[in-house]
C-alpha positions as CSV (number, residue, x, y, z in Angstrom):
1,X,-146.0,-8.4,-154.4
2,X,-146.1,-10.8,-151.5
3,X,-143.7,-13.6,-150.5
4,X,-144.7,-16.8,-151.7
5,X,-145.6,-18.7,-148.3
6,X,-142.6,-21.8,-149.6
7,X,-140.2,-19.4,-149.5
8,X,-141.1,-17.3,-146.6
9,X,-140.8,-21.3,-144.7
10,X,-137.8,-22.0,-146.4
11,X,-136.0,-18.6,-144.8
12,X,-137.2,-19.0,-141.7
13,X,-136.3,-23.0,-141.8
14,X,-132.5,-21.6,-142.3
15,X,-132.7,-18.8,-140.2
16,X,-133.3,-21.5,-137.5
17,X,-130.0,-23.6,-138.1
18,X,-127.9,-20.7,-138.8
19,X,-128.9,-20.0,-134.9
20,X,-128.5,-23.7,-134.2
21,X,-124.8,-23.7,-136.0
22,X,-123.7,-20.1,-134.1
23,X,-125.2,-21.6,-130.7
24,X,-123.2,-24.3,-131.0
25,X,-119.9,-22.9,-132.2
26,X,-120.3,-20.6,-128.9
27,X,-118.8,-22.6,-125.7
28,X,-121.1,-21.3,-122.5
29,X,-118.8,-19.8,-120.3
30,X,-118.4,-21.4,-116.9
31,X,-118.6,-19.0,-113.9
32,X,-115.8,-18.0,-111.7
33,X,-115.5,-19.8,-108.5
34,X,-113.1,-19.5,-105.8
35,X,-113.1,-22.9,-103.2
36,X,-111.0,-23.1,-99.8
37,X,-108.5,-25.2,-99.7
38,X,-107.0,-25.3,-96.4
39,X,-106.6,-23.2,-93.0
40,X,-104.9,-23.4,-90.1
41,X,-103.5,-20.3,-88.0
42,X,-101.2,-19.8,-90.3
43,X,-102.4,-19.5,-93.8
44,X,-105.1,-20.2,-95.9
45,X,-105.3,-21.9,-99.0
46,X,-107.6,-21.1,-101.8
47,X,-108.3,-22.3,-105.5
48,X,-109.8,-19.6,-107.9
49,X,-110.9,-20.7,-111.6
50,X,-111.2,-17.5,-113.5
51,X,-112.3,-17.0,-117.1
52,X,-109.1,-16.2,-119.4
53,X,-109.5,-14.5,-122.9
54,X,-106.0,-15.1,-123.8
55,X,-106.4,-19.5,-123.4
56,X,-110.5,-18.9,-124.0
57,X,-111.1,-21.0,-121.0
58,X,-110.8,-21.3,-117.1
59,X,-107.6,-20.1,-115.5
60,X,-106.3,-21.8,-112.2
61,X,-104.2,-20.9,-109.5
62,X,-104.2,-21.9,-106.0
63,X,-102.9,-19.1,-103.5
64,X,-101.6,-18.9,-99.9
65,X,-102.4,-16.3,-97.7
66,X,-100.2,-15.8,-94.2
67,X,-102.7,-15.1,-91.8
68,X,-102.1,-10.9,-91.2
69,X,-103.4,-8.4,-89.1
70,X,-106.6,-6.1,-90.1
71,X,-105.6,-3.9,-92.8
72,X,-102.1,-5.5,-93.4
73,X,-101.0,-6.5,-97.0
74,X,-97.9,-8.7,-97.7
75,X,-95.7,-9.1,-100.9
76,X,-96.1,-11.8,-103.8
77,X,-94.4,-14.6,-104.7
78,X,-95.6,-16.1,-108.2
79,X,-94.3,-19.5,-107.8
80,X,-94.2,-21.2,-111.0
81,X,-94.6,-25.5,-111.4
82,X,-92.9,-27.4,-114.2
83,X,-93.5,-29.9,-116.5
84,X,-95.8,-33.1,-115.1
85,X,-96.3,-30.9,-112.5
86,X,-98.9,-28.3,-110.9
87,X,-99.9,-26.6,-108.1
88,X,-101.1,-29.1,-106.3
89,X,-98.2,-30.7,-106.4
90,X,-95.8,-28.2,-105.4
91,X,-98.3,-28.4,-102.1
92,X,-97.8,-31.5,-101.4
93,X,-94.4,-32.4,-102.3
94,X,-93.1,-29.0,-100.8
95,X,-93.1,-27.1,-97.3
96,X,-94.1,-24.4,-99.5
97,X,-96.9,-23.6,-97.0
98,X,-95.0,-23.4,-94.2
99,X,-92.3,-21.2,-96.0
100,X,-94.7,-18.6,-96.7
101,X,-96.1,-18.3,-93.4
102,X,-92.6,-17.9,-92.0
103,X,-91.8,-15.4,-94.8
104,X,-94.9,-13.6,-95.0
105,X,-95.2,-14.1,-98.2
106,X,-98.3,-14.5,-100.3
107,X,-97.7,-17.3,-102.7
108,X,-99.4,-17.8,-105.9
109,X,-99.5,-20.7,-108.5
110,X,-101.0,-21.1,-111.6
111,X,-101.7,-23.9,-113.5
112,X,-100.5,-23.7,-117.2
113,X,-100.2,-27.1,-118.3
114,X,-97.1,-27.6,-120.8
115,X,-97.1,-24.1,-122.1
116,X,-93.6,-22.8,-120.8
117,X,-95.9,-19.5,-120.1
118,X,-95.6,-18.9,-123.4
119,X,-98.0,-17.4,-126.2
120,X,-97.4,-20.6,-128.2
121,X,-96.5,-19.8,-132.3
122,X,-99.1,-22.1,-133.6
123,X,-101.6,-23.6,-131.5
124,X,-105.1,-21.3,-130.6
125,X,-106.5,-20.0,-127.2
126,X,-102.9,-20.6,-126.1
127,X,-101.3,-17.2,-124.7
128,X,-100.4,-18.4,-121.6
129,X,-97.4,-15.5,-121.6
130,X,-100.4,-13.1,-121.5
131,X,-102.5,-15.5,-118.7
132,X,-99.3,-15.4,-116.5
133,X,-98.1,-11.6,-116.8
134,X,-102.3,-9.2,-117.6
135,X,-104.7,-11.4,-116.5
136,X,-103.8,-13.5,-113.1
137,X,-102.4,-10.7,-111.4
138,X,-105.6,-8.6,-112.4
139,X,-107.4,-11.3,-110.9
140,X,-105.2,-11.9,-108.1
141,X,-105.4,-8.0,-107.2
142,X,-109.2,-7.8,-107.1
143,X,-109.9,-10.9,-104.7
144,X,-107.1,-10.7,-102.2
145,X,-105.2,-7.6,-100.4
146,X,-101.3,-8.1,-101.1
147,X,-99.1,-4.9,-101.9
148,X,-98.7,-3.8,-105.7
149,X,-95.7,-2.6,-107.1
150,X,-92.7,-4.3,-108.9
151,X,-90.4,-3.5,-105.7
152,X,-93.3,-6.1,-103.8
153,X,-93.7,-9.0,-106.4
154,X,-91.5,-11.4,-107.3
155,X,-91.8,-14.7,-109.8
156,X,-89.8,-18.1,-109.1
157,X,-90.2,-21.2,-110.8
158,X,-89.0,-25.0,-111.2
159,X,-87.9,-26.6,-114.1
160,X,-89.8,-25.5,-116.7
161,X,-91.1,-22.5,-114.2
162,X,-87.5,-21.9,-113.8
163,X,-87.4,-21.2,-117.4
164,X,-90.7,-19.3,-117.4
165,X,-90.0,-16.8,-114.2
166,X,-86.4,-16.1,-115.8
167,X,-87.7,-15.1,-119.5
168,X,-90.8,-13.4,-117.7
169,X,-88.5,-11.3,-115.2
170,X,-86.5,-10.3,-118.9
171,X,-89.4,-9.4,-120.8
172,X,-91.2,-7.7,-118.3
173,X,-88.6,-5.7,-115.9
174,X,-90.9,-3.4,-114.6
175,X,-93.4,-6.3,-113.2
176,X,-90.5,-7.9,-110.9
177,X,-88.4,-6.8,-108.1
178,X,-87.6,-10.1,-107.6
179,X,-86.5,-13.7,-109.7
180,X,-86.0,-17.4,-108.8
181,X,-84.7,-20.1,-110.8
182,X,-84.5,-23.1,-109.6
183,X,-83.0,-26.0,-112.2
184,X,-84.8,-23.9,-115.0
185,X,-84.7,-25.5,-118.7
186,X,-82.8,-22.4,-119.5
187,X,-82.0,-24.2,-123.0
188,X,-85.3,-24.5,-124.1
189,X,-85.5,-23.0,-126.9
190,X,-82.5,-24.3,-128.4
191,X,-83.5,-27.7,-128.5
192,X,-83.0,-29.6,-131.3
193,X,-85.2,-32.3,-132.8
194,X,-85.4,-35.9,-131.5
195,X,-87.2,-38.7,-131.9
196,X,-86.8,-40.5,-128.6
197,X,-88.0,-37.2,-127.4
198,X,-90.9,-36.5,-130.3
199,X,-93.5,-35.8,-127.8
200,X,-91.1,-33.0,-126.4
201,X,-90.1,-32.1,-129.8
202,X,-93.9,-31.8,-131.0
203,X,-94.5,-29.4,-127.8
204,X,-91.4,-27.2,-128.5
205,X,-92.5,-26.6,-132.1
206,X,-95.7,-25.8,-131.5
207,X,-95.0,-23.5,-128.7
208,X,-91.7,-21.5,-129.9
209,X,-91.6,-22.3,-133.5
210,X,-89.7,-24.7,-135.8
211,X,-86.8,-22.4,-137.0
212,X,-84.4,-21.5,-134.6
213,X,-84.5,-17.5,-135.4
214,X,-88.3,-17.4,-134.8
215,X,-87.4,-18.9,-131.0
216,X,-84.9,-15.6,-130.3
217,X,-87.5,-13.6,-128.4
218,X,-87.9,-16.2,-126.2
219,X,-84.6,-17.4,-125.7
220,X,-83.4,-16.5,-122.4
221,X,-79.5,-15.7,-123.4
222,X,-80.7,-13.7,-125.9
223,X,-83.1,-12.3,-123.2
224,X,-80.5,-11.1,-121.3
225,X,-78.2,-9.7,-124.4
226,X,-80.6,-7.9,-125.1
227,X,-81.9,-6.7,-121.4
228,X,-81.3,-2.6,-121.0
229,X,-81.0,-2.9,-117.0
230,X,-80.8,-6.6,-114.9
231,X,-79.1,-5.2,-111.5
232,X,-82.3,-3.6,-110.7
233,X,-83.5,-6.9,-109.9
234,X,-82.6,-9.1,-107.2
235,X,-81.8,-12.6,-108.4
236,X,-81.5,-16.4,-107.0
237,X,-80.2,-19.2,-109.0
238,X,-80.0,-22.9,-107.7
239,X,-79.3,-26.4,-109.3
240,X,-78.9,-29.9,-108.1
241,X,-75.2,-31.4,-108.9
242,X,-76.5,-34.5,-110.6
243,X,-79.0,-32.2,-112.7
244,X,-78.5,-32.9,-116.3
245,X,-79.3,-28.7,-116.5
246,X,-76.8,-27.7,-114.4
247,X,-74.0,-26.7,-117.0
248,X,-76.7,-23.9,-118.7
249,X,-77.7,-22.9,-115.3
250,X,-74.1,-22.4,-114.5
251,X,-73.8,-20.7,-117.8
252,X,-76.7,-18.4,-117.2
253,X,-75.3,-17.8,-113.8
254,X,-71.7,-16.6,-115.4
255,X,-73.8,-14.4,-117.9
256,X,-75.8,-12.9,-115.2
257,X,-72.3,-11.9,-113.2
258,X,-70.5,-10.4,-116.4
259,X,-73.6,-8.3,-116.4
260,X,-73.1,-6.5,-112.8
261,X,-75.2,-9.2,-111.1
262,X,-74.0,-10.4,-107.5
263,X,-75.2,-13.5,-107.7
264,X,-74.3,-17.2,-106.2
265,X,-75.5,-20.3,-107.6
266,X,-76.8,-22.6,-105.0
267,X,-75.4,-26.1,-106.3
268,X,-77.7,-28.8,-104.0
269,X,-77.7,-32.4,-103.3
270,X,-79.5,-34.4,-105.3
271,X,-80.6,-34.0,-109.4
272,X,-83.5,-33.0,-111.3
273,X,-86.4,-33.8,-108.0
274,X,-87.4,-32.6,-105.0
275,X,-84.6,-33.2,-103.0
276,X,-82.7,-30.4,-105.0
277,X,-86.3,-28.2,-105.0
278,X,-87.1,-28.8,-101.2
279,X,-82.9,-28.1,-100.2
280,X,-83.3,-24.8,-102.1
281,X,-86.6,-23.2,-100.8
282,X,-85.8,-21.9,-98.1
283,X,-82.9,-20.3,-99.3
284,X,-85.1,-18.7,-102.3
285,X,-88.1,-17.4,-99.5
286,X,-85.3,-15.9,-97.1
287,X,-84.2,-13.9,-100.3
288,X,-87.4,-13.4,-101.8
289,X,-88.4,-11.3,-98.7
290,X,-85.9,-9.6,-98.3
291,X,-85.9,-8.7,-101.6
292,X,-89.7,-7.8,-101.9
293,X,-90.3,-6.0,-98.3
């Protein structure tokens, strides 16, 4: 019996906005592009924008390259920025570029907004954790020559990268010869509400969770209760001595010791800024390399 012809135009009328209404729900992925930044004779600076699965969006990081003979690869430095803060940043406020030239040291920063490189509890296209640790050194591997291998990468971090690279290095041992702290928000996670602070607050629950027991796997002292082995891994710990984060960075710093670490906390001039960052660089690079060559 055939189709009346009313029907047969009302099928195909919403066959057509079903397509419309998929189309649309699909966001057209943007291609990859990687852009120099900078060169000199002593590194190069490039900005690559990637496709990410785990934020469903482009992924940024800017790297520096010492310049190197033919066929020479250097170790890697995952330098992470902190709140109010990004890559860009970091290059400008820093002699970051100069300190991985004189290290030889290829230096790489990613962009992760307020995330604390965290696969946030309840917000979408948010596993930054999973960005930071899968997909940007996949990335990072296939476009520039650098040597592989825990005992040739390190991660480091300010502020809230302090916290990140620290939590990172105890989650994933067997990613990181190397990890640098300076004035990390260490106490993160144990935060408690406030409403001079609500956009903080608002970021904290969304990211780690409301309850305090759902935060535990990403607290770093419970981290580091938990850790199997930490003297594996060379450490660096700094902190200005007007930081209001200095008394859980020493604390951290104690717990690290009672675990076998040899460790010194550098205490800097200055507080929560980049006097304190900039006076404890190049102490972190002149370990770092050693560490990771």
């Amino acid at each position: 019996m055939p189709i009346p012809y009313s029907l047969t135009v009302r099928r195909v009328i919403v066959a057509i906005l079903l397509c419309v209404i998929c189309s649309g729900c699909r966001s057209s992925r943007q291609p990859d592009t990687v852009q120099e930044v900078f060169h000199d004779s002593a590194v190069t600076v490039t900005d690559v924008h990637f496709h990410s699965s785990s934020i469903d969006g482009m992924f940024w990081y800017r790297i520096i390259e010492p310049r190197v003979r033919p066929n020479e690869r250097l170790p890697v430095l995952y330098l992470l920025h902190g709140v109010n803060s990004d890559p860009k940043e970091i290059t400008e406020h820093s002699e970051v570029t100069k300190l991985a030239a004189a290290s030889h040291l290829i230096i790489v920063m990613p962009e992760v907004g307020f995330s604390y490189y965290t696969n946030a509890k309840h917000k979408r296209h948010a596993r930054w954790e999973n960005a930071v640790v899968e997909e940007l050194p996949g990335d990072v591997e296939k476009r520039f020559r650098l040597l592989r291998g825990r005992e040739h990468t390190g991660v480091a971090g300010i502020s809230m990268g302090g916290y990140g690279a620290v939590k990172l290095a105890l989650k994933h041992p067997g990613l990181y010869g190397f990890a640098g702290n300076m004035s990390g928000s260490l106490d993160i996670t144990r935060r408690q509400a406030s409403l001079r602070r609500w956009g903080q607050t608002l970021r904290i629950w969304n990211t780690f969770g409301v309850r305090p027991n759902v935060r535990r796997d990403e607290d770093v002292f419970d981290l580091l209760d938990r850790a199997v082995e930490v003297k594996s891994m060379t450490w660096f710990e700094s902190c200005g001595k007007n930081d209001a984060l200095l008394s859980v960075n020493e604390r951290f710093a104690r717990k690290l010791r009672e675990r076998g670490v040899i460790l010194d906390l550098i205490t800097t001039s200055g507080g929560h800024d980049w006097q304190s960052w900039n006076a404890a660089m190049p102490d972190l690079f002149r370990i770092a390399e050693k560490a990771l060559r």
